[in-house]
PDB file with SEQRES, HELIX, SHEET and CRYST1 records, atoms N, CA, C and O in Angstrom:
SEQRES   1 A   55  UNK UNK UNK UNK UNK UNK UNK UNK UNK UNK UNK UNK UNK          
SEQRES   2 A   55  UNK UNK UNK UNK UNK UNK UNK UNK UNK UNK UNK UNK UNK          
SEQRES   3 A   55  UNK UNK UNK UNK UNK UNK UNK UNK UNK UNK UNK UNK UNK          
SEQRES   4 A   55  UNK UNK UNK UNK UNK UNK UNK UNK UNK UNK UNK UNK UNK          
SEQRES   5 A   55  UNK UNK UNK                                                  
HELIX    1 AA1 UNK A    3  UNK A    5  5                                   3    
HELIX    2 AA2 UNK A   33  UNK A   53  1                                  21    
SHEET    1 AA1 2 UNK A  16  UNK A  17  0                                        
SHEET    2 AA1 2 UNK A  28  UNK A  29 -1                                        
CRYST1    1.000    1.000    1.000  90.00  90.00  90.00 P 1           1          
ATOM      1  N   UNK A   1      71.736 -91.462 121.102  1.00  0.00           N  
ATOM      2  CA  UNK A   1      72.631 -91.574 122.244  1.00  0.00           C  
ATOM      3  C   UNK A   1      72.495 -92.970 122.844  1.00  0.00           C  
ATOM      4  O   UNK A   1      71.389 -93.410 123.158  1.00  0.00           O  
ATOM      5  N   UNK A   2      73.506 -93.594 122.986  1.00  0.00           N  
ATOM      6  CA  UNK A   2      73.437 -95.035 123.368  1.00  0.00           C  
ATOM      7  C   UNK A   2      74.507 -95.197 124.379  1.00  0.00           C  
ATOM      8  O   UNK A   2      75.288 -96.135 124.535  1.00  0.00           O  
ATOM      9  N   UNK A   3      74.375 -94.036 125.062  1.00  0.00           N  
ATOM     10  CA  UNK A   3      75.500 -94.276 126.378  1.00  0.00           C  
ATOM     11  C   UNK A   3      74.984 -95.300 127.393  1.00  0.00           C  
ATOM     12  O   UNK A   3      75.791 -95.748 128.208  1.00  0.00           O  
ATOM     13  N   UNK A   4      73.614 -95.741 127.417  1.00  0.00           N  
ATOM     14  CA  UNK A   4      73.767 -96.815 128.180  1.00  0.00           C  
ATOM     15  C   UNK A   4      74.036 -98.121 128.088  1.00  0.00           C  
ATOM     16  O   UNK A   4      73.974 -99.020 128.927  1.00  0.00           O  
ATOM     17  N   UNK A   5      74.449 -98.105 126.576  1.00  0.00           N  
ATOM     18  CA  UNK A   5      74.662 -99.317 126.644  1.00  0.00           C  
ATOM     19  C   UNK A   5      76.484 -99.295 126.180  1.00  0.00           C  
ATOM     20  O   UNK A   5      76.864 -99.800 125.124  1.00  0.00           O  
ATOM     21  N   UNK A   6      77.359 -98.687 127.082  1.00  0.00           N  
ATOM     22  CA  UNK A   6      78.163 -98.218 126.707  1.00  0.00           C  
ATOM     23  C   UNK A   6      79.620 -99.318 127.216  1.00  0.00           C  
ATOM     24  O   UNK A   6      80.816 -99.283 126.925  1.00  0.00           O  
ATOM     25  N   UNK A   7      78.662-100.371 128.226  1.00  0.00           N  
ATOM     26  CA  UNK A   7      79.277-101.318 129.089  1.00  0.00           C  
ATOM     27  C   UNK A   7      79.275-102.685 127.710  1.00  0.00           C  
ATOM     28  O   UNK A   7      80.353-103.231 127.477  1.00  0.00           O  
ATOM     29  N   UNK A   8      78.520-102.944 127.228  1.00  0.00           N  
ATOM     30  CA  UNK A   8      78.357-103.551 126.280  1.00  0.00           C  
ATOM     31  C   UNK A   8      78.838-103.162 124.696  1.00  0.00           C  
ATOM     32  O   UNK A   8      78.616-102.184 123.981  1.00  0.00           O  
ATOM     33  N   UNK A   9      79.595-104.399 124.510  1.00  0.00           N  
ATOM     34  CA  UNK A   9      80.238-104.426 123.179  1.00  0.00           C  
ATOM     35  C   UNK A   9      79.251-104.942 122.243  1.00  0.00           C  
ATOM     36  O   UNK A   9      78.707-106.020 122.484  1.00  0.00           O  
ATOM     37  N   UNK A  10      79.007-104.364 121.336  1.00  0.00           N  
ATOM     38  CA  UNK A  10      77.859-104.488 120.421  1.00  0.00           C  
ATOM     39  C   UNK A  10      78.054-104.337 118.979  1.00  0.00           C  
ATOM     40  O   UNK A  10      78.209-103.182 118.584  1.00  0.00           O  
ATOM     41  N   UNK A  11      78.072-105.139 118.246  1.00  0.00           N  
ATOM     42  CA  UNK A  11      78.896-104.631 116.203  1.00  0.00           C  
ATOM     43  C   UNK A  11      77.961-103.579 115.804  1.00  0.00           C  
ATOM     44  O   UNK A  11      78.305-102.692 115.024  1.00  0.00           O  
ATOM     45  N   UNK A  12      76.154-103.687 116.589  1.00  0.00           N  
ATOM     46  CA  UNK A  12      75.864-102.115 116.024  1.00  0.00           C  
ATOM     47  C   UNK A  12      74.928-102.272 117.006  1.00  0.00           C  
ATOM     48  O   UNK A  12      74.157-103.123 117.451  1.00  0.00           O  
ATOM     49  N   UNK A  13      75.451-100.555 117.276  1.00  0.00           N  
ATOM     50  CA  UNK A  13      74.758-100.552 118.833  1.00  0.00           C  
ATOM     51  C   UNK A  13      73.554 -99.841 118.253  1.00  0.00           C  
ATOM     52  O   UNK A  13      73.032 -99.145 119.124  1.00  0.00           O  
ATOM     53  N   UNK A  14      72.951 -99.773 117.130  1.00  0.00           N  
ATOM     54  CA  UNK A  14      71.919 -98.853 116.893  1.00  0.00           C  
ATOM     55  C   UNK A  14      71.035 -99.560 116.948  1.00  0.00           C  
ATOM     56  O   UNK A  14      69.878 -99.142 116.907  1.00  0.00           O  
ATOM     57  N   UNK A  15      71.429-101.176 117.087  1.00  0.00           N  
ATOM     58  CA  UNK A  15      70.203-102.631 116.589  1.00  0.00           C  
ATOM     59  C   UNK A  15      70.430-102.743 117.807  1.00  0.00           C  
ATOM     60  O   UNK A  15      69.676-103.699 117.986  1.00  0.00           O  
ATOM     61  N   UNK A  16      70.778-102.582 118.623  1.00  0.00           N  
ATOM     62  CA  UNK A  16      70.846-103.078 120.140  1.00  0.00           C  
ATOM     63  C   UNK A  16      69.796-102.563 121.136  1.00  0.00           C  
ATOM     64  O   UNK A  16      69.861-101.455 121.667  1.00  0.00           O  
ATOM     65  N   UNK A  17      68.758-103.525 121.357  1.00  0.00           N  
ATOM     66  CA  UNK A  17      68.479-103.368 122.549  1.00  0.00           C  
ATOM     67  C   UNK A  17      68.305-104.209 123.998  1.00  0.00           C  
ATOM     68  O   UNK A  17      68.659-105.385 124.091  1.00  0.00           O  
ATOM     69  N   UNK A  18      67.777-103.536 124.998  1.00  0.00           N  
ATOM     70  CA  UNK A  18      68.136-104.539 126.145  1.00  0.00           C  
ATOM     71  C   UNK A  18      66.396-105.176 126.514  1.00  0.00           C  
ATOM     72  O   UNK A  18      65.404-105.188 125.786  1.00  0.00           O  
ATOM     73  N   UNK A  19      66.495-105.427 127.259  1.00  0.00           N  
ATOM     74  CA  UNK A  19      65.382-106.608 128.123  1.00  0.00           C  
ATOM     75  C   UNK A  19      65.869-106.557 129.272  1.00  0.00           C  
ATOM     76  O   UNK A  19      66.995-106.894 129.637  1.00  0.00           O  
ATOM     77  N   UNK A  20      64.454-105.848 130.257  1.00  0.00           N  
ATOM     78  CA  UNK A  20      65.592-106.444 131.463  1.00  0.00           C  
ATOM     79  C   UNK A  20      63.745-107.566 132.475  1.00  0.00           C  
ATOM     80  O   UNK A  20      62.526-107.544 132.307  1.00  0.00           O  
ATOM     81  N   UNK A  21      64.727-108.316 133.411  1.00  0.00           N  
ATOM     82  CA  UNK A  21      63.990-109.090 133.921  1.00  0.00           C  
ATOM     83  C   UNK A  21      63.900-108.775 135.609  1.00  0.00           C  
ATOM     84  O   UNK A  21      64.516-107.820 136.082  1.00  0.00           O  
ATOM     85  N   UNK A  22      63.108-109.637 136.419  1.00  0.00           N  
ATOM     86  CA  UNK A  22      63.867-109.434 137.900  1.00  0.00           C  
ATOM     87  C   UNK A  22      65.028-110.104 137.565  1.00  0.00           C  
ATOM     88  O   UNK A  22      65.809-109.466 138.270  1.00  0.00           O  
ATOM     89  N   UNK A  23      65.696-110.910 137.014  1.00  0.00           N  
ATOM     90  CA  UNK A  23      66.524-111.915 137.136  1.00  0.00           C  
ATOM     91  C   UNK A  23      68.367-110.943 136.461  1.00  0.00           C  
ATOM     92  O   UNK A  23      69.539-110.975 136.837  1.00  0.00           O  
ATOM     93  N   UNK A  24      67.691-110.313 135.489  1.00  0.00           N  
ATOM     94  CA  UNK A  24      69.066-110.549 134.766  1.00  0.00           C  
ATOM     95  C   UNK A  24      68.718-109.282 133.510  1.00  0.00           C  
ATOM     96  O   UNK A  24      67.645-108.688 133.616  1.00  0.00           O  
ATOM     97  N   UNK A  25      69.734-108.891 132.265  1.00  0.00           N  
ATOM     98  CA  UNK A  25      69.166-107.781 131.204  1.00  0.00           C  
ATOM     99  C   UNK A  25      69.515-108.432 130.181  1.00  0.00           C  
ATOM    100  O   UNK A  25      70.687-108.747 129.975  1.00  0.00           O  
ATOM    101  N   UNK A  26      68.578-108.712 129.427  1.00  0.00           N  
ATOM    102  CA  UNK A  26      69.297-109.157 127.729  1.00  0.00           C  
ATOM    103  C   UNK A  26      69.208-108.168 126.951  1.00  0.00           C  
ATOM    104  O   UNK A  26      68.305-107.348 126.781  1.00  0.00           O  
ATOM    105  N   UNK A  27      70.444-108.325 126.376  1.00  0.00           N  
ATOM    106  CA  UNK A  27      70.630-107.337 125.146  1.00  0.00           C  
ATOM    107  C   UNK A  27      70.365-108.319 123.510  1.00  0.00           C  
ATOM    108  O   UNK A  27      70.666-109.461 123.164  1.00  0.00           O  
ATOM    109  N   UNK A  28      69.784-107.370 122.954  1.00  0.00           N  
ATOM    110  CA  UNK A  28      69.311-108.127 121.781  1.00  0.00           C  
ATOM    111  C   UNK A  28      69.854-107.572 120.600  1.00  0.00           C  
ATOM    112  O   UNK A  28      70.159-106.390 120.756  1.00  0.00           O  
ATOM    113  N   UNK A  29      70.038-107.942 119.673  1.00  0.00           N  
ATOM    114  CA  UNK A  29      70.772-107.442 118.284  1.00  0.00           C  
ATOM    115  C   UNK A  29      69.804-107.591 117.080  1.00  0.00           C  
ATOM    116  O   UNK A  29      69.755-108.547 116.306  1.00  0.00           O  
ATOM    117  N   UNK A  30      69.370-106.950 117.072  1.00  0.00           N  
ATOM    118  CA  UNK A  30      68.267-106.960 115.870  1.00  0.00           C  
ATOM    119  C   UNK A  30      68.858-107.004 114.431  1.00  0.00           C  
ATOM    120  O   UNK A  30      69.837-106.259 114.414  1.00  0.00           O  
ATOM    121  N   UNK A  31      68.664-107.546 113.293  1.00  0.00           N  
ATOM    122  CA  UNK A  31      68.980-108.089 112.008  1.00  0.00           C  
ATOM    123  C   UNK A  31      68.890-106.601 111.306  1.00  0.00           C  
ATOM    124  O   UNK A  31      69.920-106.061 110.901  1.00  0.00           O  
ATOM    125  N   UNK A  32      67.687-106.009 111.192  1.00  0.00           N  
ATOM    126  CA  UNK A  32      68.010-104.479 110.747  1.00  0.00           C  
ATOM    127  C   UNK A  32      66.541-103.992 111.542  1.00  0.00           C  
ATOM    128  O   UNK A  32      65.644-104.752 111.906  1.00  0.00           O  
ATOM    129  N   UNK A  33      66.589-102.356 111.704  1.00  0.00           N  
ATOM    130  CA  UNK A  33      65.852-101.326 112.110  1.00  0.00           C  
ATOM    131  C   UNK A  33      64.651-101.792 112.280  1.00  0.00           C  
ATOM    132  O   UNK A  33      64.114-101.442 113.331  1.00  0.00           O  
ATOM    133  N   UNK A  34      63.723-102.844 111.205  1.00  0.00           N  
ATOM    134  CA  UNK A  34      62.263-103.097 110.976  1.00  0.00           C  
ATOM    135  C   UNK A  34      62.045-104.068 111.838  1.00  0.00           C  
ATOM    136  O   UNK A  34      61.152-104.005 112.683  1.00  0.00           O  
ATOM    137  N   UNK A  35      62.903-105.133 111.693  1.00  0.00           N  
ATOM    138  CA  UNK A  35      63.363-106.469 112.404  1.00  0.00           C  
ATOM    139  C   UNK A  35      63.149-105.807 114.132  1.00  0.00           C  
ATOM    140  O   UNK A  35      62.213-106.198 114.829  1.00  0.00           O  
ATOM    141  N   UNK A  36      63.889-105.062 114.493  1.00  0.00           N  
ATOM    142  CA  UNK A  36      63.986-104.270 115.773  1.00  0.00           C  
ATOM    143  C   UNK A  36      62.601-104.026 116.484  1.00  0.00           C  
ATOM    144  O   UNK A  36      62.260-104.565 117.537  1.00  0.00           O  
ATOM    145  N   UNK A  37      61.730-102.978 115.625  1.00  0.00           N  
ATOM    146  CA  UNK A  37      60.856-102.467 116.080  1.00  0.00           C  
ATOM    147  C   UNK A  37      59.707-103.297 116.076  1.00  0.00           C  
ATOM    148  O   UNK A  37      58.791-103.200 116.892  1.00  0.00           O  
ATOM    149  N   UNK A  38      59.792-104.426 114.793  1.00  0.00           N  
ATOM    150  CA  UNK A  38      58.476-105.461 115.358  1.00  0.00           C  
ATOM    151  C   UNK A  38      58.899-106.485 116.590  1.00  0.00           C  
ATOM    152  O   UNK A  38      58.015-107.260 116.954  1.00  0.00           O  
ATOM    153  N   UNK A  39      60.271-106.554 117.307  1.00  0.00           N  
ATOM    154  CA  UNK A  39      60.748-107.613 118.010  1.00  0.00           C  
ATOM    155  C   UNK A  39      60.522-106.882 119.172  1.00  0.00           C  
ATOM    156  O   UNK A  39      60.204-107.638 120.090  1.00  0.00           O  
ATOM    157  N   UNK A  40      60.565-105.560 119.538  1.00  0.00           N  
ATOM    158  CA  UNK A  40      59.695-104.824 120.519  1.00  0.00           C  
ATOM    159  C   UNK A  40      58.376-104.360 120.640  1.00  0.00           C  
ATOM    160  O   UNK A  40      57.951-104.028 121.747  1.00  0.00           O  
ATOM    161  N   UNK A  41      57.678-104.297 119.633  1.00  0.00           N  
ATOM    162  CA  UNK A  41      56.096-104.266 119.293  1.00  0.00           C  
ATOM    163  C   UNK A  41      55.846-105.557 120.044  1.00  0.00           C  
ATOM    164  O   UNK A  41      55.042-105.463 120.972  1.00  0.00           O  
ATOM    165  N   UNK A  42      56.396-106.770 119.813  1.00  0.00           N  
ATOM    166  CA  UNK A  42      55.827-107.997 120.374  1.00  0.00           C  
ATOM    167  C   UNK A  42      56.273-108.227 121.662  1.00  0.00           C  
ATOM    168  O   UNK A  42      55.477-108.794 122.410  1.00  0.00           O  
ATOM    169  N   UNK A  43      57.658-107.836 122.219  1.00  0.00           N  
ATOM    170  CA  UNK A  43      57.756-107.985 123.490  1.00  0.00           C  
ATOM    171  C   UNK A  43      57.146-107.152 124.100  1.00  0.00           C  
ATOM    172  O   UNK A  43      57.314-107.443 125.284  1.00  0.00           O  
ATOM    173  N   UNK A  44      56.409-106.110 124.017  1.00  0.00           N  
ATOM    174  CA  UNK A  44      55.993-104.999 124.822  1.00  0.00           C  
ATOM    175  C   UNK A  44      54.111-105.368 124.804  1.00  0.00           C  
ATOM    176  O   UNK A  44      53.334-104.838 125.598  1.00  0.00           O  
ATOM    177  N   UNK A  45      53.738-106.256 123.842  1.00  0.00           N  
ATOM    178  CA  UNK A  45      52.390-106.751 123.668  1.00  0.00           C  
ATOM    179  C   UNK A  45      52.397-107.989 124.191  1.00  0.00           C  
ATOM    180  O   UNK A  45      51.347-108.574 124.456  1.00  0.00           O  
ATOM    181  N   UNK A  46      53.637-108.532 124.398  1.00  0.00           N  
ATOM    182  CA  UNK A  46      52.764-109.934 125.007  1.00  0.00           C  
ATOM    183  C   UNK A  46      53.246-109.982 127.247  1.00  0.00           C  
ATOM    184  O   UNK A  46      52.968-110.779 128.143  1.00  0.00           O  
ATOM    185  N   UNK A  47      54.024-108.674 127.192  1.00  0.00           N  
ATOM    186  CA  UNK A  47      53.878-108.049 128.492  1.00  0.00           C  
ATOM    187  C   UNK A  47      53.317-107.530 128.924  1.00  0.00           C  
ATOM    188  O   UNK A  47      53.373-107.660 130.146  1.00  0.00           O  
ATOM    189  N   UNK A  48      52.335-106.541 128.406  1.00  0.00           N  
ATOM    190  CA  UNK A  48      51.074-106.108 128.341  1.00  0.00           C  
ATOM    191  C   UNK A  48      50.282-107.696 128.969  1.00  0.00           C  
ATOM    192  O   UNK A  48      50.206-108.122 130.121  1.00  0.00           O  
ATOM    193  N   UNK A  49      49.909-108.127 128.001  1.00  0.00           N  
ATOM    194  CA  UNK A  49      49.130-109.230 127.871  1.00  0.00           C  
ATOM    195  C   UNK A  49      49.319-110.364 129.086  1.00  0.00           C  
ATOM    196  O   UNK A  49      48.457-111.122 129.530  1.00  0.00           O  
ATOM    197  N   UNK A  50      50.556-110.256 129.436  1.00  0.00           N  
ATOM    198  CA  UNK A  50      51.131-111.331 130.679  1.00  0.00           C  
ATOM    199  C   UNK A  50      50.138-110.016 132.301  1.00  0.00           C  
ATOM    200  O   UNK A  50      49.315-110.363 133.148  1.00  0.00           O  
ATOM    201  N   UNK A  51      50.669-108.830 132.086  1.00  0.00           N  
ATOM    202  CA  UNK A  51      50.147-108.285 133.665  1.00  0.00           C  
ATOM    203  C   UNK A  51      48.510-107.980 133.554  1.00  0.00           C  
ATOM    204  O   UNK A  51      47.968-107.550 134.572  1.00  0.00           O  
ATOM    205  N   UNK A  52      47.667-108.193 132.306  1.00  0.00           N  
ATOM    206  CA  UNK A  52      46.296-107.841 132.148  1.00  0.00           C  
ATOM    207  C   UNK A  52      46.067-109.522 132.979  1.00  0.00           C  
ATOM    208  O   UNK A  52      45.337-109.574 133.968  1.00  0.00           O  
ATOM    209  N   UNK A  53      46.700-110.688 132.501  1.00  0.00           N  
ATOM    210  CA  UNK A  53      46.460-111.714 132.896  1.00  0.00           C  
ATOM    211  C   UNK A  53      46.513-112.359 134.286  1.00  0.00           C  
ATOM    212  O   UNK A  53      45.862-113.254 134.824  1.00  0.00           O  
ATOM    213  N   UNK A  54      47.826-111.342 134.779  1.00  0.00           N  
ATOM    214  CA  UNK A  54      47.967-111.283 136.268  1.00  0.00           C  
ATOM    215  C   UNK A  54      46.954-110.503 137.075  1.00  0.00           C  
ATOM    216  O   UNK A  54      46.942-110.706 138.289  1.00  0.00           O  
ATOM    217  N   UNK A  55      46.109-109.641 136.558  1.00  0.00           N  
ATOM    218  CA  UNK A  55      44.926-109.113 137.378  1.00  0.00           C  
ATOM    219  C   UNK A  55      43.756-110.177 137.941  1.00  0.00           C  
ATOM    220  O   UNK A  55      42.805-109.756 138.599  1.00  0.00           O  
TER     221      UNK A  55                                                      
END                                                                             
């Protein structure tokens, strides 16, 4: 289900995901499925890694 990203035109919304910031949301288009899940493995580890640093 990808109704939220339903505002956004996307060629495949299944590679689509977002980012969001205080600032603003990026949507990202991942190359295929594998591509996807290591490009969120790393954004979600080096955010981790940014608020351990903010302690």
């Amino acid at each position: 289900n990808n109704s939220h990203f339903s505002d956004v035109c996307s060629p495949n919304p299944c590679l689509t995901f977002s980012v969001k910031t205080h600032d603003r949301i990026y949507y990202m288009l991942a190359p295929s499925p594998e591509a996807m899940r290591i490009w969120i493995d790393v954004i979600v580890t080096g955010a981790e890694g940014y608020t351990q640093f903010m302690v």
